[in-house]
C-alpha positions as CSV (number, residue, x, y, z in Angstrom):
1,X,-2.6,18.4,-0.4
2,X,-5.8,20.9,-0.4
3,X,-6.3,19.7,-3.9
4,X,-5.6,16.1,-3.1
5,X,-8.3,16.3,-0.3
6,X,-11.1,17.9,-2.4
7,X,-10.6,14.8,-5.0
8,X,-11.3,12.3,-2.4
9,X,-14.2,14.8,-0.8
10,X,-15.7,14.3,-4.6
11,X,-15.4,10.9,-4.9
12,X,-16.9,9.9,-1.6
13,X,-19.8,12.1,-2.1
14,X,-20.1,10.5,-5.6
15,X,-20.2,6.9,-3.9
16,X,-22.7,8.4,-1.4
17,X,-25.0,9.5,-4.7
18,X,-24.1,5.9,-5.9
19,X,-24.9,3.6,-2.9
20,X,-28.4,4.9,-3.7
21,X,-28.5,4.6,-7.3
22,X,-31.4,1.8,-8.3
23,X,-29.2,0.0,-10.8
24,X,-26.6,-0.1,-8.2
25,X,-28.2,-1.6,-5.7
26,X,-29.7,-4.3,-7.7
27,X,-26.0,-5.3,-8.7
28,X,-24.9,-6.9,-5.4
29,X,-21.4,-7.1,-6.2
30,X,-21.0,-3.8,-7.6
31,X,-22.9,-2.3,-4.7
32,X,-20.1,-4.1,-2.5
33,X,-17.1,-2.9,-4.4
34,X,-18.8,1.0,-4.1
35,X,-19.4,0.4,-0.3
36,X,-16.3,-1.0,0.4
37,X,-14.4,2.3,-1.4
38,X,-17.0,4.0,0.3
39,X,-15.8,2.9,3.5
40,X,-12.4,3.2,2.7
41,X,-13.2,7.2,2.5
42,X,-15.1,8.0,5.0
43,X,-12.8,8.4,8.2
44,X,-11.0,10.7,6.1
45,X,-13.7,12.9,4.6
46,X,-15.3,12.6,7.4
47,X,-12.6,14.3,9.1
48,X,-12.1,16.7,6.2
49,X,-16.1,17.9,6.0
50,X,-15.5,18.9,10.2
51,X,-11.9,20.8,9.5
52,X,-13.5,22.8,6.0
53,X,-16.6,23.7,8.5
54,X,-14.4,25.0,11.0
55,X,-13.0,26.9,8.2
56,X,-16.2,28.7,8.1
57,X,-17.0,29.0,11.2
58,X,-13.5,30.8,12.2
59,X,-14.1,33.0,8.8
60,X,-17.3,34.2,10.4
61,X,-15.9,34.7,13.6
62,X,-13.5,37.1,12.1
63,X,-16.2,39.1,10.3
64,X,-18.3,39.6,13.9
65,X,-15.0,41.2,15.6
66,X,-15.4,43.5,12.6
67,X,-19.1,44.6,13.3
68,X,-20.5,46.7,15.2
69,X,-21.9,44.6,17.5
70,X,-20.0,44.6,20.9
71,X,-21.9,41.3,22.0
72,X,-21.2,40.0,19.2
73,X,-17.5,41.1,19.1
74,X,-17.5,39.4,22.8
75,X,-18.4,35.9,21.7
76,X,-16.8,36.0,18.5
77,X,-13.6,36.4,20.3
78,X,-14.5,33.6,23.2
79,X,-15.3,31.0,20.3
80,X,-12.3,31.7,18.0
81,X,-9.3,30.2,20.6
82,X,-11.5,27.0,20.5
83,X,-12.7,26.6,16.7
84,X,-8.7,27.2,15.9
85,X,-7.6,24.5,18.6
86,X,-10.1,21.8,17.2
87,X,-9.2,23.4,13.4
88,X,-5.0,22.5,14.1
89,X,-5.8,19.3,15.8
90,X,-8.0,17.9,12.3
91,X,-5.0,19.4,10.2
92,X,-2.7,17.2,12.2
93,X,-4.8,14.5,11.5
94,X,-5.5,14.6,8.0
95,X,-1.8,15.1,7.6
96,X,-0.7,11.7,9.7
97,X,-4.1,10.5,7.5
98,X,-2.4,11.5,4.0
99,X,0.8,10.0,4.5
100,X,1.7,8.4,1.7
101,X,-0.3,10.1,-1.2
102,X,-3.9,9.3,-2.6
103,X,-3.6,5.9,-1.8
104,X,-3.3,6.3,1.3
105,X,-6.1,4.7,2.7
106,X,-6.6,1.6,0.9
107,X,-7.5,-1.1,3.0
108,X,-6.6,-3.5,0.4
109,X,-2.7,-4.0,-1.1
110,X,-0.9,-6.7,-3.4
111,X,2.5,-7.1,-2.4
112,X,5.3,-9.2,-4.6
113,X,8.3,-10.0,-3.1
114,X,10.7,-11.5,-6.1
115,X,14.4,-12.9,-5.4
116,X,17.5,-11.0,-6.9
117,X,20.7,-11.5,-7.2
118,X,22.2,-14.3,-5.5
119,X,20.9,-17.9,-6.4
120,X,19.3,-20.0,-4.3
121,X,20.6,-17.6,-1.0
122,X,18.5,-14.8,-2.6
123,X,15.2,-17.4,-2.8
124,X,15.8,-18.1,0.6
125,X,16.3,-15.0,1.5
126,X,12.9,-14.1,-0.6
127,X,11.4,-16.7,1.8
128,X,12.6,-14.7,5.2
129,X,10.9,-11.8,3.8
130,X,7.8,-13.2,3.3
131,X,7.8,-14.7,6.9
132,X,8.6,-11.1,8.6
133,X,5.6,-9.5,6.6
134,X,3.3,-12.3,7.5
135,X,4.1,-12.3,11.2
136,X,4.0,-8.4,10.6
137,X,0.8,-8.4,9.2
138,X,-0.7,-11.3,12.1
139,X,0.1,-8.7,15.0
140,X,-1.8,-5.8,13.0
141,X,-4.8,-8.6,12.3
142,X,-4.7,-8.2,8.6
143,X,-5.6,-10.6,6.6
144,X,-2.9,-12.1,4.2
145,X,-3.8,-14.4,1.4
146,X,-1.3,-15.9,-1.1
147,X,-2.2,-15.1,-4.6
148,X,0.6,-16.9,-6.4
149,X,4.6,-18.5,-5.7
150,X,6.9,-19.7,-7.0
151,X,9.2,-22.0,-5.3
152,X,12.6,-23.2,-5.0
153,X,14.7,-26.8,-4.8
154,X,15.7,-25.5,-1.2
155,X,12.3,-24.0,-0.2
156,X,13.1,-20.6,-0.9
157,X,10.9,-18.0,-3.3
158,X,11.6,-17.4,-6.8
159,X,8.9,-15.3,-6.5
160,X,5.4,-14.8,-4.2
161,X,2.5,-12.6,-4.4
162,X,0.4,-12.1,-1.5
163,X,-3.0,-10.4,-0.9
164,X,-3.1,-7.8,2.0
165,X,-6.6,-6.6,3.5
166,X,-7.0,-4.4,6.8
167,X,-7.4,-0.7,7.8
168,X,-4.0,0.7,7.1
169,X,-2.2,-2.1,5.5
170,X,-1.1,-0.1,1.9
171,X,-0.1,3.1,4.2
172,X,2.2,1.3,6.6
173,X,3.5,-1.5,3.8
174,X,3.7,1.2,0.6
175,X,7.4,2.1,2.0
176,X,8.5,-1.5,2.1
177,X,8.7,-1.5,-2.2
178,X,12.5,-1.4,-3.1
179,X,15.5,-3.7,-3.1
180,X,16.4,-5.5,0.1
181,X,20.0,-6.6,0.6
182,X,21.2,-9.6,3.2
183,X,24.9,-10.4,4.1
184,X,24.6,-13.4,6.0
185,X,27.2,-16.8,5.5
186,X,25.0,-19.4,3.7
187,X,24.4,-22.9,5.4
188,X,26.1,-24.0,2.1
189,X,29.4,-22.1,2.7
190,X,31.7,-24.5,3.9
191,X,34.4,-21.6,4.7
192,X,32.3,-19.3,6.5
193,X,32.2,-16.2,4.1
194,X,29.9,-13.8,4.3
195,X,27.8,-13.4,1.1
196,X,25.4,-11.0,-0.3
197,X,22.4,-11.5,-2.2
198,X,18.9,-9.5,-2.5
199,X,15.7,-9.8,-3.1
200,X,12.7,-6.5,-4.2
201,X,9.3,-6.1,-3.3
202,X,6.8,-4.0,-4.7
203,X,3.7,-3.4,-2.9
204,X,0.8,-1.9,-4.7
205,X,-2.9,-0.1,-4.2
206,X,-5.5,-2.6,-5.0
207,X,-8.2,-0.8,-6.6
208,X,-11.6,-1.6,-6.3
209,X,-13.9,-3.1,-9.1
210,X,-15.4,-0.1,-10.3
211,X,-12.2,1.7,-10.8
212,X,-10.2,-0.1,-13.3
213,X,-12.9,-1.6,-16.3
214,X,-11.5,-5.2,-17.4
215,X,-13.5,-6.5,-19.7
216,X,-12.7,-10.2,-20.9
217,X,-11.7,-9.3,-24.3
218,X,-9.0,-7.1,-23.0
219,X,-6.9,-9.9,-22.2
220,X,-6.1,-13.9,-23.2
221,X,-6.6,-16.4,-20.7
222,X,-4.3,-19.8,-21.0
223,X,-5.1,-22.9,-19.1
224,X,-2.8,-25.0,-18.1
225,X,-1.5,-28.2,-15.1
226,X,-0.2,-26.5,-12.2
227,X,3.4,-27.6,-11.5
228,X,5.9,-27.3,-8.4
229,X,9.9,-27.4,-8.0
230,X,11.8,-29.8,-10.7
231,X,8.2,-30.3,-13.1
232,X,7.0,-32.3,-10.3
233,X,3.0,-32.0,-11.1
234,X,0.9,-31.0,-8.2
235,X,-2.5,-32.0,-10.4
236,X,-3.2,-33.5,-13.6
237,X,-6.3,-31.0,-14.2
238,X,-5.7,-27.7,-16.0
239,X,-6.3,-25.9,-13.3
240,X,-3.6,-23.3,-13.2
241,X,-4.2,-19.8,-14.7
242,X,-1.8,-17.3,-16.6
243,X,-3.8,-14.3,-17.8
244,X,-2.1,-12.1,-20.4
245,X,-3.3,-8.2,-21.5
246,X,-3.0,-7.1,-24.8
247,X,-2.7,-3.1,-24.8
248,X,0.3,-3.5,-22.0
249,X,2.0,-7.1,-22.4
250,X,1.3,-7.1,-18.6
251,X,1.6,-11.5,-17.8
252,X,0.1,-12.8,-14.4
253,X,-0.3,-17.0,-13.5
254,X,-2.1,-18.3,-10.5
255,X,-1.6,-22.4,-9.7
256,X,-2.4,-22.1,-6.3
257,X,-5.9,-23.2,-5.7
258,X,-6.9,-26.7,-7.3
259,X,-10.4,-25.0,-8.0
260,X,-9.8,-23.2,-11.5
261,X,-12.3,-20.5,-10.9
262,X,-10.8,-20.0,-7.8
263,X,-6.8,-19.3,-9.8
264,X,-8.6,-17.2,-12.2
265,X,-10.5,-14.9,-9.3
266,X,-7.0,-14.8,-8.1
267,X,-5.0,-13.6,-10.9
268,X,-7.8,-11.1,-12.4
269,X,-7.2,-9.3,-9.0
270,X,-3.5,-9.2,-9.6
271,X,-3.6,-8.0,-13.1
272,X,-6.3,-5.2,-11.7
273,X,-4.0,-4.1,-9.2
274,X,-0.8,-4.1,-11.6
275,X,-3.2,-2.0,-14.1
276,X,-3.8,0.6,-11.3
277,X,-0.3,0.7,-10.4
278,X,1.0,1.4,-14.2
279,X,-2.1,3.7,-14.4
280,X,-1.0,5.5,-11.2
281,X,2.8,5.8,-12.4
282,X,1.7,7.4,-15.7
283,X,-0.3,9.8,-14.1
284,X,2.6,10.8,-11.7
285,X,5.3,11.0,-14.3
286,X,3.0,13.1,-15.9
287,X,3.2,15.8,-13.1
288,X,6.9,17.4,-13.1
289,X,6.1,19.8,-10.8
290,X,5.3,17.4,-7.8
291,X,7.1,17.0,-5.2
292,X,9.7,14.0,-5.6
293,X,9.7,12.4,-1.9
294,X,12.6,10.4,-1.4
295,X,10.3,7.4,0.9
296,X,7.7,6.1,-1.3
297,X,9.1,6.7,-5.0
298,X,8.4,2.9,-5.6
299,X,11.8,2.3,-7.5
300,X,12.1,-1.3,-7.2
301,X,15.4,-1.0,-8.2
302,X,16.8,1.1,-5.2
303,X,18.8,-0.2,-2.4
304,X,16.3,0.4,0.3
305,X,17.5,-1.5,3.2
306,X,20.4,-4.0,4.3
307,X,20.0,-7.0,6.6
308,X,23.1,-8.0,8.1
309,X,23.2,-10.8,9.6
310,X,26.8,-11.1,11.8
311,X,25.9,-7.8,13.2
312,X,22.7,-8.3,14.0
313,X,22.0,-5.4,12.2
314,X,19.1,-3.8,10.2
315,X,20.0,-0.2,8.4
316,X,17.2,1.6,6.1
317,X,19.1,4.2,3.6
318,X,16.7,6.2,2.9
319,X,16.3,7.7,6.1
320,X,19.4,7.0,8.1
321,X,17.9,4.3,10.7
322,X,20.3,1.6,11.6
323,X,18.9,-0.6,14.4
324,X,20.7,-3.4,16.1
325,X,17.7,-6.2,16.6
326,X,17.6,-8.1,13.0
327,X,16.1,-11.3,14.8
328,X,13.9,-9.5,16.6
329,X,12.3,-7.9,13.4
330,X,12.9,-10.6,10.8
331,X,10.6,-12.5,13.4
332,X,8.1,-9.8,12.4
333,X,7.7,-7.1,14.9
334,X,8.2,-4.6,12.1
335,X,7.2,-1.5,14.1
336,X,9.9,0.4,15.1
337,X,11.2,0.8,10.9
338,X,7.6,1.4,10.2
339,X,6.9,4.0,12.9
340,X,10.2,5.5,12.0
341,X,9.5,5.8,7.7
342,X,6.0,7.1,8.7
343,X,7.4,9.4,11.2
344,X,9.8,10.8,8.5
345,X,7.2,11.5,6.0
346,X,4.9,13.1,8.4
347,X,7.5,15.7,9.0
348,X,8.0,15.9,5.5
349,X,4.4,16.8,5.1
350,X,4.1,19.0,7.8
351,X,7.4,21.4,6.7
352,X,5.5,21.1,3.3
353,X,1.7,21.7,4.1
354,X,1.8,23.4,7.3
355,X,-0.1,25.9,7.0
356,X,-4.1,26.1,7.1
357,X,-4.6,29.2,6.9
C-alpha cells in the first residue's frame, strides 16, 4: 500500500509540475484532462503529504526524549500522544481512501451491463439492471450518460454501456463487475415456473486523455446508418460509429447520437477506457505475488450475486450478505450491498496494512 501511495504522491506532483508547463497550458484540452487527474489526486495526496509529515515529526520527537535536554524531553513527550492520534486517524483514512486498489479514486467509470443466458428474460433482466444503477447513481448526484445499447423486441438490453462521472463513482461501482443471476417467473410463463437467467457487468477506470496515447492510425473507423430492434432504421445518414484497434482486435460501435461527431466522441472514450482496463489486467497478472482479493477480481464470469424474485431476496456470494428487500434495491437504493462490500474490504485492508509504524 506504502508503495502504492508513493506512486500516486509522484504522479500528482508531476501534474502539479505540469499544470505549469508553457506548452501545457496553451493546449486547453490537454490542460483540462491534467487538471481534472489532478483533481482526482489531490484529496488523497493531500491527505498522504500530512500523515508522511507526521511521520517526521513523531521520528523527531523520539530522538528529543533521547537527548539530553530535560525541556526538551518534556515537550517531546506532551506532543507525541497527539502527533500519533492525528497520525492513526490519516491511516484510517487513506485506508477507507484506497479501497479498491490504484483506481480508486477515479471520478470517472464506464460500466457495460451485457445480457446472459436466458433469452429475451435475461434482456429484460439486463434492463432492471440498468434502472437500479441509474436510480443508484441519481441519489449519489452522479452523472450517467449512455454511451451505446442495444435493444431488444420486448424492450430489454442485449447490451448497454453507460458513462459514470462523480467523486466516488468507480470505488463504490468497481465491486458491481461479475455475473448477476435472477429467478423470477417470466410474464411469458403461462404455468408459473420460476426461471433463471443472468446478465454480467463490467465496470471499468476511465483514464484520462493523457494516460492512454490513441493516435488515429491505431485504429479503423467504419461509418455506417444507425439501426434499432428488427432493422427498423432510426436515420438514413451514416451517423453511427464502430471503431476497431488493430494491435488488440478490441471492437466498439456508438449509434446513439444522430450528430456523427458526437458517436465518434463517444466510442473513442469507450475504446480508451477498454485499453486501460486490458492495460491494467496485464500489469496485474504480471504481479504473482499480490494479494488476490476475493471482492474486486473483475471476473466477469463469476456468480457474484442472485436476485430472487418470490423471496424477495437479494444474496451477494462473495461475502455472505443475503438481504430480504429486492424491490427496495432493484428501485435503486443500492447502499446497504455497497456499504456492506466496501466495509468488507476495508477490513481486509486493515488486517493487511495495519500497521504504520
Amino acid at each position: 500500500m506504502r508503495k502504492l501511495l508513493d506512486e500516486k504522491l509522484a504522479r500528482f506532483e508531476e501534474l502539479e509540475r505540469q499544470m505549469n508547463d508553457p506548452e501545457i497550458l496553451a493546449d486547453s484540452n490537454r490542460l483540462a484532462a491534467v487538471a481534472r487527474e489532478h483533481g482526482s489526486l489531490a484529496k488523497l495526496c493531500v491527505k498522504y503529504r500530512r500523515f508522511k509529515k507526521l511521520n517526521e515529526e513523531i521520528e523527531e520527537a523520539k530522538n528529543l526524549l533521547e537527548g539530553d535536554d530535560p525541556e526538551m524531553r518534556e515537550l517531546a513527550e506532551a506532543e507525541l500522544p497527539d502527533l500519533r492520534e492525528e497520525r492513526e486517524q490519516h491511516w484510517n483514512e487513506l485506508l477507507d481512501m484506497t479501497i479498491g486498489g490504484e483506481d480508486a479514486n477515479r471520478s470517472r467509470c464506464i460500466m457495460e451491463i451485457h445480457a446472459g443466458t436466458g433469452g429475451e428474460e435475461a434482456a429484460l433482466f439486463a434492463r432492471d439492471l440498468f434502472e437500479m444503477y441509474r436510480h443508484y447513481c441519481e441519489s449519489k448526484r452522479w452523472k450517467v450518460e449512455i454511451m451505446s445499447m442495444s435493444a431488444s423486441e420486448m424492450g430489454g438490453f442485449k447490451e448497454i454501456t453507460l458513462g459514470v462521472d462523480g467523486e466516488g463513482c468507480y470505488r463504490e461501482l468497481q465491486f458491481e463487475s461479475g455475473g448477476h443471476r435472477v429467478q423470477r417467473v417470466p410474464e411469458t410463463e403461462a404455468k408459473g415456473r420460476i426461471h433463471t437467467s443472468a446478465a454480467t457487468v463490467a465496470v471499468m477506470a476511465e483514464p484520462e486523455d493523457v494516460e492512454i496515447e490513441l493516435k488515429e492510425s491505431d485504429y479503423r473507423i467504419d461509418r455506417f446508418c444507425a439501426s434499432g430492434p428488427g432493422g427498423q432504421h432510426v436515420n438514413k445518414t451514416a451517423s453511427a460509429i464502430r471503431l476497431t484497434h488493430y494491435e488488440t482486435g478490441l471492437v466498439v460501435s456508438c449509434q446513439d447520437e444522430k450528430s456523427q461527431i458526437k458517436n465518434l466522441a463517444k466510442a473513442l472514450r469507450v475504446l480508451k477506457t477498454r485499453l486501460y482496463e486490458l492495460k491494467r489486467s496485464q500489469e496485474q497478472a504480471k504481479r504473482s505475488q499480490e494479494r488476490m482479493s476475493k471482492l474486486g477480481s473483475g471476473d466477469r464470469s463469476e456468480r457474484i450475486r442472485t436476485y430472487n424474485f418470490p423471496e424477495n431476496r437479494v444474496t451477494d456470494h462473495r461475502i455472505g450478505l443475503t438481504l430480504y428487500k429486492l424491490d427496495v434495491i432493484l428501485a435503486g437504493d443500492l447502499s446497504p450491498v455497497v456499504d456492506a462490500l466496501l466495509d468488507y474490504e476495508r477490513q481486509e485492508l486493515r488486517s493487511s496494512f495495519g500497521t504504520i509504524e
